[in-house]
N, CA and C of each residue as an Amber inpcrd file, in Angstrom:
protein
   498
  35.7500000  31.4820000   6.3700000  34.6440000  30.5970000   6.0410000
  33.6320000  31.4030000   5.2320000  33.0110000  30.7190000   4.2740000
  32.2760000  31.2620000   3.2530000  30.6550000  31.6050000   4.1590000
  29.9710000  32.1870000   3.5180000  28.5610000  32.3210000   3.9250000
  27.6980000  30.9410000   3.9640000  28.3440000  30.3090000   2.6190000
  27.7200000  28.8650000   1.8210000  27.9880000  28.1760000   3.0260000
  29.4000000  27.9940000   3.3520000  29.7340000  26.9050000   4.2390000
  29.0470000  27.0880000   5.8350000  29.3790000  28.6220000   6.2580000
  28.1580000  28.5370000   7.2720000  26.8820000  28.2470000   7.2320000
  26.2500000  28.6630000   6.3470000  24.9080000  27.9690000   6.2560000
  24.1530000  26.6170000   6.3700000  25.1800000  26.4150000   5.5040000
  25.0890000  24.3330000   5.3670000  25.4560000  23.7750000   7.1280000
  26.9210000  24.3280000   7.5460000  26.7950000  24.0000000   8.5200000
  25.7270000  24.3760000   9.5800000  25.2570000  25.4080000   9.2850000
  24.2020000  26.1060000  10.4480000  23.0190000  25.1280000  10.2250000
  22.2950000  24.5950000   9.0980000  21.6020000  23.3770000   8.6880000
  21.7740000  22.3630000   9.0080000  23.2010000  21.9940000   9.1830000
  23.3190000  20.7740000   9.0260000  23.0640000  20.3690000  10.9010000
  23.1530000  21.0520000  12.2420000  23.5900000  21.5320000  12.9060000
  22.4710000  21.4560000  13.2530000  21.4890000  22.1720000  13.3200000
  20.1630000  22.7400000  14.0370000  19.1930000  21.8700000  14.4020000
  19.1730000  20.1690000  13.9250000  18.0010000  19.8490000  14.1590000
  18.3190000  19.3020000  15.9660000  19.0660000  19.6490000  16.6660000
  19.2800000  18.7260000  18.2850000  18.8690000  20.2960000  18.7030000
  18.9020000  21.2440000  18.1660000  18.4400000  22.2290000  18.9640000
  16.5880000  22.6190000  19.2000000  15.6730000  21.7010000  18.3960000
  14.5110000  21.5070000  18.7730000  14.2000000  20.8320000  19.7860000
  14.7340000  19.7760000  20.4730000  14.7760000  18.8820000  21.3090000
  14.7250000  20.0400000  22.8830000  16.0650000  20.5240000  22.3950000
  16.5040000  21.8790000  23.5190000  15.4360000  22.6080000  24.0180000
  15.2010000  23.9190000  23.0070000  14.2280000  24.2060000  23.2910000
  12.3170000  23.7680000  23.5420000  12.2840000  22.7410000  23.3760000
  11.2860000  22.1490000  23.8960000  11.9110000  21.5800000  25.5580000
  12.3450000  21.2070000  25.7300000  13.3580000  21.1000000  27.1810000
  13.1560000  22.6230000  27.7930000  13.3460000  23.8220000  27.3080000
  13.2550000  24.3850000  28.1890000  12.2140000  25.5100000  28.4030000
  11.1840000  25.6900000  27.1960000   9.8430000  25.9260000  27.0380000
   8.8900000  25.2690000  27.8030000   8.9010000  24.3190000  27.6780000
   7.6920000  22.7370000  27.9880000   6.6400000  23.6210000  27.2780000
   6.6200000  24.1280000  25.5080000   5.5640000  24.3770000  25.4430000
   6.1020000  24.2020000  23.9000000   5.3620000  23.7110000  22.9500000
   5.4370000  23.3690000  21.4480000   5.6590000  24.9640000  20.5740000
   4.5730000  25.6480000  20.7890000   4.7850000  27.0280000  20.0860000
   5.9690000  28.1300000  20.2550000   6.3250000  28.2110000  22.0990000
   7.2220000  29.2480000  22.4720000   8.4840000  28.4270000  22.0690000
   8.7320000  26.6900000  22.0680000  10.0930000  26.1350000  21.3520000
  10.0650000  26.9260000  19.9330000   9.3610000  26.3700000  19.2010000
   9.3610000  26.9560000  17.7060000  10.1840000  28.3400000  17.7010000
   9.3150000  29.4740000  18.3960000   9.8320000  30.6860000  18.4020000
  10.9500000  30.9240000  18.5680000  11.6160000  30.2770000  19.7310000
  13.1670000  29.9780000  20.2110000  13.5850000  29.9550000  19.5820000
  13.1020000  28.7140000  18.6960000  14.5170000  27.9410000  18.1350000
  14.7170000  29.0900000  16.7160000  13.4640000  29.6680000  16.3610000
  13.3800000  30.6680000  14.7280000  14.2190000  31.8670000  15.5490000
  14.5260000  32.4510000  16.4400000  14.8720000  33.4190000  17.0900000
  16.7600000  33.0380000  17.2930000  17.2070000  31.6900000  17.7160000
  18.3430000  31.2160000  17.7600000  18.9390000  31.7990000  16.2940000
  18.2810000  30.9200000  15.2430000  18.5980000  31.0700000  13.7600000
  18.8280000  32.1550000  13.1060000  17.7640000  33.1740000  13.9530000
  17.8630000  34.1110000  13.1980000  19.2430000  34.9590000  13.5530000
  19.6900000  35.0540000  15.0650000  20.5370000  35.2010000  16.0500000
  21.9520000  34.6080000  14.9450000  21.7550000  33.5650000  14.8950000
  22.9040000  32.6220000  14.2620000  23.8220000  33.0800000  12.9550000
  22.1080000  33.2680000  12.3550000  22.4660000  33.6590000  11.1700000
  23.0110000  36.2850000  10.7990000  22.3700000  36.3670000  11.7650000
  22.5790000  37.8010000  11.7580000  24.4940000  37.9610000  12.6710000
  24.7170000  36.9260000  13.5900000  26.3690000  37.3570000  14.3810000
  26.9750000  36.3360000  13.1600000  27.0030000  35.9740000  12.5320000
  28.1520000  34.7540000  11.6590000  29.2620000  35.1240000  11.5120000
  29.2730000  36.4550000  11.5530000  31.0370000  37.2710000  11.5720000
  31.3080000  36.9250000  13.2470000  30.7540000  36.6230000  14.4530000
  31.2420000  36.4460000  15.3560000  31.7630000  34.8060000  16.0080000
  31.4580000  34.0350000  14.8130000  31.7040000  32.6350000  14.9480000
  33.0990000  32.3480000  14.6000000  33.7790000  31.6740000  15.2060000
  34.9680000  31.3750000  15.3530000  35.5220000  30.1890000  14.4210000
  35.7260000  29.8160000  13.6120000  35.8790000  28.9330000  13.0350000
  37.0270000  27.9380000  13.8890000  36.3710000  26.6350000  13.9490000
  36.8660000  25.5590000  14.6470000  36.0700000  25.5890000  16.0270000
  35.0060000  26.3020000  16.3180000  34.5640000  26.3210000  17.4390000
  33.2590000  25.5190000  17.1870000  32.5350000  24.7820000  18.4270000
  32.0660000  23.6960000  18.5240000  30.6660000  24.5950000  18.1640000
  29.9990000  24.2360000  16.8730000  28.8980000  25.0950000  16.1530000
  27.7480000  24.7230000  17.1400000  27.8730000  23.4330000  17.8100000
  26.4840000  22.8150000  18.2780000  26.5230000  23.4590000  19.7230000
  27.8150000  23.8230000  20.5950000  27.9450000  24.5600000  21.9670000
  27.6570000  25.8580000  21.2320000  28.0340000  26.5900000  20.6550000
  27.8080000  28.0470000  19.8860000  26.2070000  28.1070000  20.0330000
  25.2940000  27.4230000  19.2980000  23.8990000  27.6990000  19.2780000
  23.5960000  27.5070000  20.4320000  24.1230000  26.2760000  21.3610000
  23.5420000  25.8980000  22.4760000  23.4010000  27.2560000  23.0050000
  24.3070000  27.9420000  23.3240000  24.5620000  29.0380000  24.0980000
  23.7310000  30.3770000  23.3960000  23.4240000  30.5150000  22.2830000
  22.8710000  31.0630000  21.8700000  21.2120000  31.0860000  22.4180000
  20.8770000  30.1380000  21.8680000  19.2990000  29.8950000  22.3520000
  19.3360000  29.8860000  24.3420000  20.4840000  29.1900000  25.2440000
  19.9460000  29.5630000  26.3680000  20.4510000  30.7560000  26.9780000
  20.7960000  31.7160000  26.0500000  20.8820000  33.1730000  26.3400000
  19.4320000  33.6880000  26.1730000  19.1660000  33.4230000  24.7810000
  17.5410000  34.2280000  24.3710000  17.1220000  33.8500000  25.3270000
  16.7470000  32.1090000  25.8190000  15.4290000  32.3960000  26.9330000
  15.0970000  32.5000000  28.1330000  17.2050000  33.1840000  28.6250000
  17.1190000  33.4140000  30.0410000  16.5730000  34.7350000  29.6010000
  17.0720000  35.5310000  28.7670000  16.7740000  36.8220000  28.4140000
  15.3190000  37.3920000  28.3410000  14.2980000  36.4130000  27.6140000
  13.0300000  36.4580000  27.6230000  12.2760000  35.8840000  28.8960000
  12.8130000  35.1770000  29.5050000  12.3000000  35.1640000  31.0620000
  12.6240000  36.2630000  32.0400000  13.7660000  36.6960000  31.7040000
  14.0560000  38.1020000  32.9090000  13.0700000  39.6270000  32.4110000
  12.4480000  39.1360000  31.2210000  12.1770000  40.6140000  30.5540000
  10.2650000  40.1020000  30.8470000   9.9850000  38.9170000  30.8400000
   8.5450000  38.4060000  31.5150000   8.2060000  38.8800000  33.0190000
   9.4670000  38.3290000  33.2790000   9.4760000  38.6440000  35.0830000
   9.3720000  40.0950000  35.8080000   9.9720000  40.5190000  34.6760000
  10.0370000  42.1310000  35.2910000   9.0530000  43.2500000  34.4270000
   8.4180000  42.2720000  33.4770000   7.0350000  42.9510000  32.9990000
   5.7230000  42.5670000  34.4310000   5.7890000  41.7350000  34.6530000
   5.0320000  41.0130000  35.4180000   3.5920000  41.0000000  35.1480000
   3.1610000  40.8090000  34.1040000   1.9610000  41.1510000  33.4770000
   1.1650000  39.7230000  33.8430000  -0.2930000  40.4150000  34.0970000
  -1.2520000  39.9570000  34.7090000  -2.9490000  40.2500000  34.0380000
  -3.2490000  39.1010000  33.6050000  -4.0310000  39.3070000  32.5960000
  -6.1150000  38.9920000  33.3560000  -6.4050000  40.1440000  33.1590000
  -7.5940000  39.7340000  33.6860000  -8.6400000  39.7640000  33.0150000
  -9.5070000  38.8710000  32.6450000 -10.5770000  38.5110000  31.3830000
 -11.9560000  38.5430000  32.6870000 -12.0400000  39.2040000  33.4940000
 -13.3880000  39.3750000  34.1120000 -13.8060000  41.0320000  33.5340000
 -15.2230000  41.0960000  33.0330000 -15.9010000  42.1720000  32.9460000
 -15.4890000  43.2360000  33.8150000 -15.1880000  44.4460000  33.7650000
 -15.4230000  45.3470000  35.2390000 -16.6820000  46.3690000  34.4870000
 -17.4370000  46.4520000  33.8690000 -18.4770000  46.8170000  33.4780000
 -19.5060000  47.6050000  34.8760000 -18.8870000  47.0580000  35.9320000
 -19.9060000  47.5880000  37.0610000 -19.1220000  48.9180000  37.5930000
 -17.7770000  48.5180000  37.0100000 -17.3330000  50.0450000  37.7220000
 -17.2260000  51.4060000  36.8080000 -17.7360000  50.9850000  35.8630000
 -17.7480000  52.6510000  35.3490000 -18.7650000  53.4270000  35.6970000
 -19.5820000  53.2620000  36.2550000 -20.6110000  54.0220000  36.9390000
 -20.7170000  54.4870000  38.2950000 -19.6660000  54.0370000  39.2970000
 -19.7780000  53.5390000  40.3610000 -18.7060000  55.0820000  40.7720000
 -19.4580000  55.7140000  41.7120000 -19.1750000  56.9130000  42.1680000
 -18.7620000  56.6390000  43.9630000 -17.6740000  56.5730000  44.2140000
 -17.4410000  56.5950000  45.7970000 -16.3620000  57.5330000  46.1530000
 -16.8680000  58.0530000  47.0040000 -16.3240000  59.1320000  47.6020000
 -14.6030000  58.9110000  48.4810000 -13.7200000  59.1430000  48.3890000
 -13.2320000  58.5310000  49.7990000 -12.4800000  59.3620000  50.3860000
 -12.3030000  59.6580000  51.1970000 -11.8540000  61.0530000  52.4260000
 -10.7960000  60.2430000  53.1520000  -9.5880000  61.4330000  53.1170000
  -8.9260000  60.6720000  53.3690000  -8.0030000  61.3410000  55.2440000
  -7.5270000  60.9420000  55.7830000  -7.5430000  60.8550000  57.4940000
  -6.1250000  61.6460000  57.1520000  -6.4990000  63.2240000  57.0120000
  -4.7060000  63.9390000  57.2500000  -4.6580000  63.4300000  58.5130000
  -5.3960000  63.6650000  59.7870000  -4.9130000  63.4300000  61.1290000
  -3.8790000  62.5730000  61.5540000  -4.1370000  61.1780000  60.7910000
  -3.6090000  60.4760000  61.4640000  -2.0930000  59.8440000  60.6450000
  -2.2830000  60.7080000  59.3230000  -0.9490000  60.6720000  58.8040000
  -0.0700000  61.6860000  59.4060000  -0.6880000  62.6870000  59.4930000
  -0.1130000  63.4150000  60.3560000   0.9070000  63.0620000  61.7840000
   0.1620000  62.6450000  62.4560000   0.5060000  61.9660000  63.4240000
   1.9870000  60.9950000  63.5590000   1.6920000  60.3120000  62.2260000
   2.5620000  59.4420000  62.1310000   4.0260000  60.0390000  61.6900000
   3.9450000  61.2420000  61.0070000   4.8240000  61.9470000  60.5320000
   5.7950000  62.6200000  61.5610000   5.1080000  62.8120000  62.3280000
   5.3460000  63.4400000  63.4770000   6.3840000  62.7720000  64.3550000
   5.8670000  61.3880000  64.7650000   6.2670000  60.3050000  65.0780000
   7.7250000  59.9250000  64.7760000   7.8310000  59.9450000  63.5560000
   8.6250000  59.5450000  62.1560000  10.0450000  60.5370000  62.5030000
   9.3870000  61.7040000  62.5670000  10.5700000  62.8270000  62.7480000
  11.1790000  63.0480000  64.1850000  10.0460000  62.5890000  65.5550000
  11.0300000  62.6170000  66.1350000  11.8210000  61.4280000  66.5740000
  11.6380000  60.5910000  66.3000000  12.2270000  59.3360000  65.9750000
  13.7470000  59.5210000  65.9390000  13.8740000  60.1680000  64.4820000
  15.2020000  60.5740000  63.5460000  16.0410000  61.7410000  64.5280000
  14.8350000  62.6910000  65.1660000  15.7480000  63.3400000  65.8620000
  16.2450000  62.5960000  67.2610000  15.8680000  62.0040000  67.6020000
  15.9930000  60.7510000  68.7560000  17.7510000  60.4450000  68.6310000
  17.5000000  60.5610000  67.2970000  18.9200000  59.2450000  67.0840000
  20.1130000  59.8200000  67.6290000  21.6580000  59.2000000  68.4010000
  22.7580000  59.7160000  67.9280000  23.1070000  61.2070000  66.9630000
  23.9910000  61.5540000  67.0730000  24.2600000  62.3290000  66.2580000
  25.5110000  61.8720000  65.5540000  26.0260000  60.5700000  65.6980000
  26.9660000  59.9970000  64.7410000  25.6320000  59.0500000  63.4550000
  24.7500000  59.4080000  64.2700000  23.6970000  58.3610000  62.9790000
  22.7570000  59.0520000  62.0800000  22.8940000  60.3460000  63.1690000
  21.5110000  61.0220000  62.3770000  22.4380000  61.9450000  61.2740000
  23.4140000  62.7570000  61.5500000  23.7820000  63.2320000  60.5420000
  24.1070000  62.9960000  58.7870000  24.5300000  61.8320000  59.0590000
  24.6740000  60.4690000  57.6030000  23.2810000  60.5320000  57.2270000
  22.5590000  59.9220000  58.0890000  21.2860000  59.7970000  57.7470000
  20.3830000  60.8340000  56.7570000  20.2880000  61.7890000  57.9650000
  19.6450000  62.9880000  57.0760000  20.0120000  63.2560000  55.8080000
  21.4180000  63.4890000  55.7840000  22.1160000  63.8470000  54.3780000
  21.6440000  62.8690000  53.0660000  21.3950000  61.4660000  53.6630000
  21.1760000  60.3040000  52.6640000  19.4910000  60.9010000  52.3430000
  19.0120000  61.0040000  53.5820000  17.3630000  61.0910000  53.0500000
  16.8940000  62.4070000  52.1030000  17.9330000  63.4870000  52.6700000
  17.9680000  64.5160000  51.7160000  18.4380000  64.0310000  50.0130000
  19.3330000  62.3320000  49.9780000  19.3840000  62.5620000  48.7710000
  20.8570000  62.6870000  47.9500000  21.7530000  62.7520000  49.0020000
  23.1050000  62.5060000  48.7570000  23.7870000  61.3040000  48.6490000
  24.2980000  61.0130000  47.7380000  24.7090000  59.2570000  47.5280000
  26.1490000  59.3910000  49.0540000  26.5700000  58.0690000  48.9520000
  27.2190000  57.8080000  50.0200000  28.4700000  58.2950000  50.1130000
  29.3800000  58.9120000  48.6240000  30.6010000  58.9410000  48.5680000
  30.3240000  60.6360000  48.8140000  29.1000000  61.2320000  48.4340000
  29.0350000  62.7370000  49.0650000  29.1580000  62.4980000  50.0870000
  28.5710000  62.1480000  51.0630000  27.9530000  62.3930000  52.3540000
  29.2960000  61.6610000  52.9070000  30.6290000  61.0020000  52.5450000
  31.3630000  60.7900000  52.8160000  32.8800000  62.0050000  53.1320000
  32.6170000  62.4520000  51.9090000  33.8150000  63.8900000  51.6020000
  32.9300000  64.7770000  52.0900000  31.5170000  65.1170000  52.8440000
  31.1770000  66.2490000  53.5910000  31.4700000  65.7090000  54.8970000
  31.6880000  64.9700000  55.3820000  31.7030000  64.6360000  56.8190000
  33.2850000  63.9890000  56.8170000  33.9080000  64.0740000  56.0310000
  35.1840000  63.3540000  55.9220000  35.1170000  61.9600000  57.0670000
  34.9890000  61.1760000  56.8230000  34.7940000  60.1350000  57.2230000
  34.8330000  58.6550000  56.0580000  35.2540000  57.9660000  56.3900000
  35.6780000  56.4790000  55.2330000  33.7180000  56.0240000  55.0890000
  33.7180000  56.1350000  53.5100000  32.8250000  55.1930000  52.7160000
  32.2830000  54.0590000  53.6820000  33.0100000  53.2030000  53.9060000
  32.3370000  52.0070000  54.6520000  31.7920000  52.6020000  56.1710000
  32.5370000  53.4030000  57.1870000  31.9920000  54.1160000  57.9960000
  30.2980000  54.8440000  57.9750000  30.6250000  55.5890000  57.1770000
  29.1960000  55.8880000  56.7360000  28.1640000  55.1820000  55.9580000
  28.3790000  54.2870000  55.1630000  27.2180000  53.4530000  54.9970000
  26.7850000  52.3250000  56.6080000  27.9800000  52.3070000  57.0310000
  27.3550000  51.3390000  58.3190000  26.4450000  52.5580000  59.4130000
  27.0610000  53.3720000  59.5380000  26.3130000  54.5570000  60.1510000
  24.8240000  54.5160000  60.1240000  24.6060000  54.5790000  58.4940000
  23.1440000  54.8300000  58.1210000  22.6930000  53.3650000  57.8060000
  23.0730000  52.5170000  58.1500000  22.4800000  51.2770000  58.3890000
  21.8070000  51.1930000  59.8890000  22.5830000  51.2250000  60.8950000
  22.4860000  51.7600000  61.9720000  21.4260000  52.2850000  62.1490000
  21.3520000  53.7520000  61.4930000  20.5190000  54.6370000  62.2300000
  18.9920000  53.5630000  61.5360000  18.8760000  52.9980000  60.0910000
  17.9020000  52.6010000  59.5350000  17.3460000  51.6800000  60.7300000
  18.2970000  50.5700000  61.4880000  17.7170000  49.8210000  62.5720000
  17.4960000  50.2900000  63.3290000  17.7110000  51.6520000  63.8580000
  17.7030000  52.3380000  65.2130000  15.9400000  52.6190000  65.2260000
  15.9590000  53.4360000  64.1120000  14.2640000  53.7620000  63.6100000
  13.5110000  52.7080000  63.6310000  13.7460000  51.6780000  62.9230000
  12.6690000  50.4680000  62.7080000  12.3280000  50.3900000  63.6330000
  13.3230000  49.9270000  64.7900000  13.0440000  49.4310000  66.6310000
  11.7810000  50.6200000  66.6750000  12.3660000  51.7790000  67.0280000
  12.0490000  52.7650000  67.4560000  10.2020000  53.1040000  66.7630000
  10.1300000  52.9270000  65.4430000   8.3770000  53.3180000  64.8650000
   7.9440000  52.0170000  65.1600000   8.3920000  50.6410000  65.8100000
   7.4470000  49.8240000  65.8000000   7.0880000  49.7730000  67.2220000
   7.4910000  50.4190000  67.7990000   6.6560000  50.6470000  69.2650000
   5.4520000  51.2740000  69.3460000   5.2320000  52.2710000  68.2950000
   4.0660000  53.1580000  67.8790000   2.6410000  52.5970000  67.2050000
């Protein structure tokens, strides 16, 4: 297929895909963008179009790729926009001290907890908290993969019980 003939067809083609993206925007400007972003999409893969393949499912799929794509990349920006002055805090000097004691404490707590545990739970364990993925801490203790991740599941519930008494 020629460039000519894709084109025309890519024209001829595009106007049910405004409808779309307004369907799945609900917003006039971010459709627009879509749909110029589809096109442009459309028009930059044309070596990946199949000739005899359904041009209007092709874009479809095109455009609701971009705006799952641009929603997962919103979501995990998670940006949060705040238009209040903070003008009061650049001057604003506070001190704050902070309680080793009682982190301390808790640390303390924390560790003997872990030493509390089994020694079919704590050993996995430690090794994981030190930082060893599961298939190490598997060939050092020779013991089966699934064994040892249930292990240190285990010991993870053993602890929870165990620091929420504290």
């Amino acid at each position: 297929m020629s460039t000519i003939e894709f084109d025309e067809m890519l024209v001829s083609n595009a106007d049910f895909l405004k409808p779309f993206a307004i369907t799945l925007t609900r917003d006039n400007e971010t459709a627009q963008d879509l749909f110029q972003e589809t096109m442009f999409r459309a028009l930059a893969n044309k070596d990946k179009y199949n000739v005899g393949t359904n041009i209007k499912a092709w874009l479809y799929t095109i455009m609701r790729n971009i705006f799952i794509n641009n929603y997962r990349r919103r979501t995990k920006q998670n940006t949060i926009f705040d238009s209040t002055p903070n003008d009061f805090l650049l001057n604003y000097n506070q001190v704050v001290a902070a309680n080793t004691a009682e982190s301390h404490l808790k640390i303390k707590d924390i560790q003997a907890a872990i030493h509390q545990l089994p020694e079919i739970f704590r050993n996995p364990f430690l090794l994981y908290f030190d930082g060893y993925k599961y298939a190490e801490i598997a060939e050092m203790l020779s013991e089966p993969l699934g064994t040892i991740k249930s292990r240190i599941h285990f010991a993870r519930k053993l602890l929870k019980e165990q620091i929420q008494r504290f």
